[in-house]
C-alpha positions in Angstrom: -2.4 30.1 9.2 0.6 28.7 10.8 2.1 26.5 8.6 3.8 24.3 11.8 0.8 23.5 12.9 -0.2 21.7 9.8 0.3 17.4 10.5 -0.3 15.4 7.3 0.2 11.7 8.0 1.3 9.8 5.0 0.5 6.0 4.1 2.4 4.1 2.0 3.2 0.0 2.1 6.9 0.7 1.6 9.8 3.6 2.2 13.5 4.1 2.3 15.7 1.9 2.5 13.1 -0.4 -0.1 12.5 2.5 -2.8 11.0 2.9 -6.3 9.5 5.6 -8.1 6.4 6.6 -6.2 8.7 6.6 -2.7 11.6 8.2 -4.0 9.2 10.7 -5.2 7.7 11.3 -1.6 10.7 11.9 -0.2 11.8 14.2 -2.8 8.6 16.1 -2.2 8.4 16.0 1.6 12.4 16.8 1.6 11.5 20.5 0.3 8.5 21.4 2.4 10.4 22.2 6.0 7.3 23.8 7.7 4.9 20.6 7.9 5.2 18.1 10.3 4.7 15.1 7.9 5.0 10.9 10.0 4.6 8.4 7.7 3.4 4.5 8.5 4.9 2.0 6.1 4.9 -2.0 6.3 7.8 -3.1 8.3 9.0 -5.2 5.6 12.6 -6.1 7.2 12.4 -7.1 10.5 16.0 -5.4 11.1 14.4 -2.1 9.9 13.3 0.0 13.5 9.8 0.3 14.2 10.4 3.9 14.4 13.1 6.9 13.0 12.9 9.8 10.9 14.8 10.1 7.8 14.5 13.3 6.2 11.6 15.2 7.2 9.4 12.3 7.9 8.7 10.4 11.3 8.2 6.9 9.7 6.4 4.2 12.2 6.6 0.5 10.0 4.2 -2.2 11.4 2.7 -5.5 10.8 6.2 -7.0 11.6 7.8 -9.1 14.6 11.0 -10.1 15.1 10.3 -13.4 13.8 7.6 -12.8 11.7 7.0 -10.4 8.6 3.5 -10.4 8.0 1.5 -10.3 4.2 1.3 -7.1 2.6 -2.5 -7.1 2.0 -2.3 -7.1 6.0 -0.6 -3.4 5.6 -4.4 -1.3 5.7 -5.4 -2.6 9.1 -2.3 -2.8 10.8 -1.8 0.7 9.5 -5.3 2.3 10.6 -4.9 0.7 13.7 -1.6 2.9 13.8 -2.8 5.6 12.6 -6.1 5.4 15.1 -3.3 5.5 17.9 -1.3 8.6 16.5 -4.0 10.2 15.7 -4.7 10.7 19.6 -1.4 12.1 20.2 -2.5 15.1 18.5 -5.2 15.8 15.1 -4.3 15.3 11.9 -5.0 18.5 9.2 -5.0 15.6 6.6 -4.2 11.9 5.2 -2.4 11.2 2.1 -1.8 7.8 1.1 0.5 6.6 -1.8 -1.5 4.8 -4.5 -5.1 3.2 -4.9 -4.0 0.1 -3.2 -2.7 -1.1 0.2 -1.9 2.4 1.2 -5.0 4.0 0.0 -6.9 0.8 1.6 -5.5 2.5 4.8 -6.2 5.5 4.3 -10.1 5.0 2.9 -10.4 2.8 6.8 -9.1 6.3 8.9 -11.5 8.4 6.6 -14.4 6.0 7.4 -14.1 6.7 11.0 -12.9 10.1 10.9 -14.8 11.5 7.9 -13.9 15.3 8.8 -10.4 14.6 7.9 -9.5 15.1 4.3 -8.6 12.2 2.4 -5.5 13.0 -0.5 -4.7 10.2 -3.0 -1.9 10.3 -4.8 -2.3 8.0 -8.0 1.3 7.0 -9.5 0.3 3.3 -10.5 2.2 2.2 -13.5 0.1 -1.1 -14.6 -2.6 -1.8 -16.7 -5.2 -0.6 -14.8 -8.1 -1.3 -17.3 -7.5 -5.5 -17.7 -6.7 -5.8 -14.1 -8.9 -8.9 -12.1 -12.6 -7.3 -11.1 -12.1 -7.7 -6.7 -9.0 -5.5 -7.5 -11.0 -2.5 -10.2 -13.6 -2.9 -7.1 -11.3 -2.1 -3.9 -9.4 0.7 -6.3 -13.0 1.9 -7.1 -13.8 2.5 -3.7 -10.9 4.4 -2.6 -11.2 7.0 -5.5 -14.9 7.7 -4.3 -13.9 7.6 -0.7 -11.0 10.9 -1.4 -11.8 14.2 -1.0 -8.7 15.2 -3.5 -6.4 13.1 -6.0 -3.2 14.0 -7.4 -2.4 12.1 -10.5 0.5 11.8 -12.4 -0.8 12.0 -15.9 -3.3 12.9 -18.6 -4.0 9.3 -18.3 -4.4 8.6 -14.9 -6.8 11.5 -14.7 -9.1 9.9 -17.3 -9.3 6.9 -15.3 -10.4 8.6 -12.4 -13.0 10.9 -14.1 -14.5 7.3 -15.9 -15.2 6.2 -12.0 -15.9 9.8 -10.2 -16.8 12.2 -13.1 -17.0 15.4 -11.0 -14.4 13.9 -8.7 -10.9 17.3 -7.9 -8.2 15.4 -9.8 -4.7 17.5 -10.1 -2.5 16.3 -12.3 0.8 16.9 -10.9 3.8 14.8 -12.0 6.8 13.5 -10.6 10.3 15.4 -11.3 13.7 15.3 -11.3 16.4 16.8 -9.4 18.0 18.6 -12.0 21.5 19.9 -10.3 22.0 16.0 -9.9 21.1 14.7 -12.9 23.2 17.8 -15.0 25.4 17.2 -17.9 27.9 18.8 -16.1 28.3 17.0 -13.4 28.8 13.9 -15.6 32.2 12.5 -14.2 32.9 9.9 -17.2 33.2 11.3 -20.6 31.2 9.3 -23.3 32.9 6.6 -25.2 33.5 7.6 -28.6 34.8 3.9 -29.4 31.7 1.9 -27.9 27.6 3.0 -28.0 26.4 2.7 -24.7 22.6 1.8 -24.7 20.9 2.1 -21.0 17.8 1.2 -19.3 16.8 2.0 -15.6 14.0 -0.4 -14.8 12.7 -2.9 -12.0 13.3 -6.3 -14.4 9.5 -6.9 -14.1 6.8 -7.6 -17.8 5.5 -4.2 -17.6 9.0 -2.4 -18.8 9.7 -5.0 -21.8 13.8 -5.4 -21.0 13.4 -9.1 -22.6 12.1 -6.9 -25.8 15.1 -4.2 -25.6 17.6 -7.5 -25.0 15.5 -9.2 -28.3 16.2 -5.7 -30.2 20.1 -5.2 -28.6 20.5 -8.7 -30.7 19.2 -7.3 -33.7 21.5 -4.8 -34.0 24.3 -7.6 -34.0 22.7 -9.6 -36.6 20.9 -7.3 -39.0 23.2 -3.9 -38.4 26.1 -6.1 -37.4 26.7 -2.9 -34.5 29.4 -4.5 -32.9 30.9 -1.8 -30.8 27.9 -1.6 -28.8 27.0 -2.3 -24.9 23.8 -2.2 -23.6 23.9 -1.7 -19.4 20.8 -2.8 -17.6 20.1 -1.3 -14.5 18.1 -2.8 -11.8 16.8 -6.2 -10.3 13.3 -7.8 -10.3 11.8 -11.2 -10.2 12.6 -11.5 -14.4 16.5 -11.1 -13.7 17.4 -15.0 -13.7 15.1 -15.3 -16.9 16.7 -12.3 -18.4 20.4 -13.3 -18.4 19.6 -16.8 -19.4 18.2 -14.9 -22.0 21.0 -13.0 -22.9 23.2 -16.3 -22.3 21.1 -18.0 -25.5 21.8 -14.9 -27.9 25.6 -15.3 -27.3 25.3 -11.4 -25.7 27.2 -12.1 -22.5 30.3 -9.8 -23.1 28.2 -7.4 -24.9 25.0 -6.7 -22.2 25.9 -6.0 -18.1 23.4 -6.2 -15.2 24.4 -4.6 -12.9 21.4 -5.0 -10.6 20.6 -2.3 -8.3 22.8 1.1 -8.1 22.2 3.7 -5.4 20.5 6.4 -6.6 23.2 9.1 -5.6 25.8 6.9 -8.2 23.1 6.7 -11.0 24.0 10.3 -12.8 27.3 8.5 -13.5 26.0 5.3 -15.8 23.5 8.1 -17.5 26.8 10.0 -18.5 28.6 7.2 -19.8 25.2 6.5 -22.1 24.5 7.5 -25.9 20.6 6.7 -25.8 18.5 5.6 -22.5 15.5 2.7 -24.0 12.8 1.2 -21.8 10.1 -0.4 -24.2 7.4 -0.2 -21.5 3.6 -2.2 -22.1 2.3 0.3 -19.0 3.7 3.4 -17.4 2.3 5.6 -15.0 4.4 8.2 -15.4 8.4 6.6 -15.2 11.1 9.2 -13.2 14.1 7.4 -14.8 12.8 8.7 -18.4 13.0 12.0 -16.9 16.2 11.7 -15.7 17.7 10.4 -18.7 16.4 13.8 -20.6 17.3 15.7 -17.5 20.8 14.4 -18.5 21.2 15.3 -21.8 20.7 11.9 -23.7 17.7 11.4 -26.3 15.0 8.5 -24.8 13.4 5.8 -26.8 9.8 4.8 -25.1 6.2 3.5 -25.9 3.3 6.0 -26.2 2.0 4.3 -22.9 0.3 5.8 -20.0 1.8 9.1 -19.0 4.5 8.9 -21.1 2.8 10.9 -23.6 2.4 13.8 -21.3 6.6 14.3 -21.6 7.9 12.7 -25.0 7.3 14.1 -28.6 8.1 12.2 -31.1 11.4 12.9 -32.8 11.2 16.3 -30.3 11.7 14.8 -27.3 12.3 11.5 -28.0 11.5 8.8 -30.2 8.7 6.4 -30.1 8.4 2.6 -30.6 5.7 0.3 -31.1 5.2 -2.2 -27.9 6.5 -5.4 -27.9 8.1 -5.0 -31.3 11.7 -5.7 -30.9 12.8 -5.3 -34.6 10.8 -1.7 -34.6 12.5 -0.7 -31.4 16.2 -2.0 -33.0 15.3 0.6 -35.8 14.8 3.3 -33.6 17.7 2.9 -31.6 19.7 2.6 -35.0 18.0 5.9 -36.0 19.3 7.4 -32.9 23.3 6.2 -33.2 23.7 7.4 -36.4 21.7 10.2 -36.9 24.1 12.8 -34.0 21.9 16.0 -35.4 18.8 14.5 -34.3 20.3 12.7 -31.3 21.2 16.1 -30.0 18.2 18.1 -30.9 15.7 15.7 -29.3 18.3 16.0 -25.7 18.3 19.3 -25.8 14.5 19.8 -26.3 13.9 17.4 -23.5 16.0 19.1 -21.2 14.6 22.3 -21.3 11.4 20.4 -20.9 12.4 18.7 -17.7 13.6 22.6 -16.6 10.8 24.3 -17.9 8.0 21.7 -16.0 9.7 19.0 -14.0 11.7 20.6 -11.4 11.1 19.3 -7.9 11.5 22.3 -6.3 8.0 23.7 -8.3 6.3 20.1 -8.2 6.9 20.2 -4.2 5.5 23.5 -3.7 2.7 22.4 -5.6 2.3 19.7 -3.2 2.7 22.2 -0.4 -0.6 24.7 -1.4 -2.6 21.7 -1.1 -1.6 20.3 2.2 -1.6 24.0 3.9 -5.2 24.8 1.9 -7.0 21.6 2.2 
């Protein structure tokens, strides 16, 4: 079969320039396979953003947004079938693949309603709790996993959710990578400090990724290890950073913690190289590709046996483990890490070869690339 003549339209609520995990995994993916046409309708969540461009090797269309108006994002599946509906007349789609069981996948279970011949691929990279989540929600989610024909999952975890709704349902489990010529040692540009531990986290400041525990355990180190030539860097922004800092400001930690809110991605290998030990104390994870591009750099990771997190760390192989929502366990851990440079260096080297050995984009996007050209 030709592969040019293979058109996957993609749904997703949000894209570049508004990026996190699951997006800037899509475009890794769609960035390596040259031969499909891929267009992509997304929620035109800036009303400055064009209605349509292409940026990469995606045609992205945004709706549900005027020039005055920028409308709900529960709007995003019926503005976005209505979209699609219009597309698909310019030409027949070989398949839909929507980005996560929610808005996205709402659109997508809408165009395979009416066009049932068309096969349905969900791609399942939610991070939350999805067990204690309200019952309308488990219900909607429910009925977009029966309504696929295939779903990609990100982890042992997410697969095991699926097969508890659709036992006999084709689950892949294919997980998110990392770019590893980026994130290399050797590109580092700013030698570690030998004077000052650097302690980093990468993560939206939401609950799910426990930065007010990390902050709670970066003081412990003060008081009970009285670490003083320590700096913990937080990168990223949510709707927690105001609570965060004031946080921070209580502890008497302001000299000692940055935020330094959101770095482009491109400058993020630098802050990794400056780092001793990369921490995020999740209480959920789907899968997390800033863990992997910590180990992908070369520094040992401190994480929670959550979610797909298991699928990638071993404990005291890969990483270390710490119990969730235990600050004084996770101050331990990080203390284990500092002083112990044998074990700090055998756990980053194990995890790199891991990361090289199964989390390389280039494989994970040709995995991608068999299904869209045999579905």
């Amino acid at each position: 079969m030709d592969h040019k003549s293979r058109r996957i339209l993609i749904f997703s609520t949000a894209y570049l320039p508004f990026i996190g995990g699951a997006e800037l995994a899509l475009k890794e993916i769609t960035d390596r396979i040259k031969d499909i046409d891929f267009d992509l309708i997304s929620g035109r969540i800036d009303k400055t953003l064009p209605k349509q461009e292409k940026i990469g090797n995606v045609r992205i269309f945004r709706v549900g947004g005027t020039r005055n108006i920028i409308l709900p994002k529960n709007t995003y599946p019926i503005y976005a079938f209505l979209k699609a509906v219009q597309l698909s007349k310019r030409g027949r789609y070989d398949a839909v693949f929507a980005l996560q069981a929610s808005q996205g996948g709402g659109a997508a279970w809408l165009f395979k309603l009416f066009h049932p011949k068309i096969p349905f691929i969900l791609n399942m990279q939610e991070g939350k709790d999805l067990e204690h989540q309200n019952f309308l929600i488990k219900f909607f989610r429910g009925l977009i996993i029966k309504k696929a024909d295939l779903i990609t999952v990100l982890s042992i975890y997410l697969e095991s959710y699926v097969k508890k709704i659709v036992p006999k349902k084709q689950v892949e489990i294919i997980p998110n990578g990392v770019d590893l010529n980026k994130f290399s040692i050797s590109n580092f540009q700013f030698p570690r400090n030998k004077d000052k531990k650097i302690i980093i986290t990468v993560s939206r400041l939401v609950k799910k990724n426990g930065v007010g525990d990390l902050i709670d355990a970066f003081n412990i180190l003060y008081t009970k290890y009285q670490i003083q030539n320590t700096k913990l860097l937080v990168i990223g922004s949510g709707e927690l950073e105001k609570k965060l800092k004031a946080q921070t400001k209580m502890l008497g930690l302001e000299n000692s913690v940055s935020f330094l809110g959101e770095i482009h991605h491109e400058e993020l290998p630098k802050y990794l190289g400056q780092a001793d030990v990369f921490v995020r104390p999740s209480l959920s994870e789907g899968l997390g590709i800033a863990f992997l591009e910590a180990m992908a750099s070369g520094l040992p990771v401190i994480a929670t046996a959550q979610g797909g997190i298991v699928d990638f760390l071993e404990n005291e192989k890969t990483g270390l483990f710490c119990n969730v929502n235990d600050p004084k366990d996770l101050s331990d851990k990080i203390m284990k890490v500092l002083s112990d440079n044998v074990l700090a260096k055998a756990m980053a080297e194990k995890a790199r070869k891991l990361m090289e050995d199964k989390y390389d984009w280039d494989k994970i996007a040709n995995r991608y690339k068999q299904i869209f050209v045999s579905i």
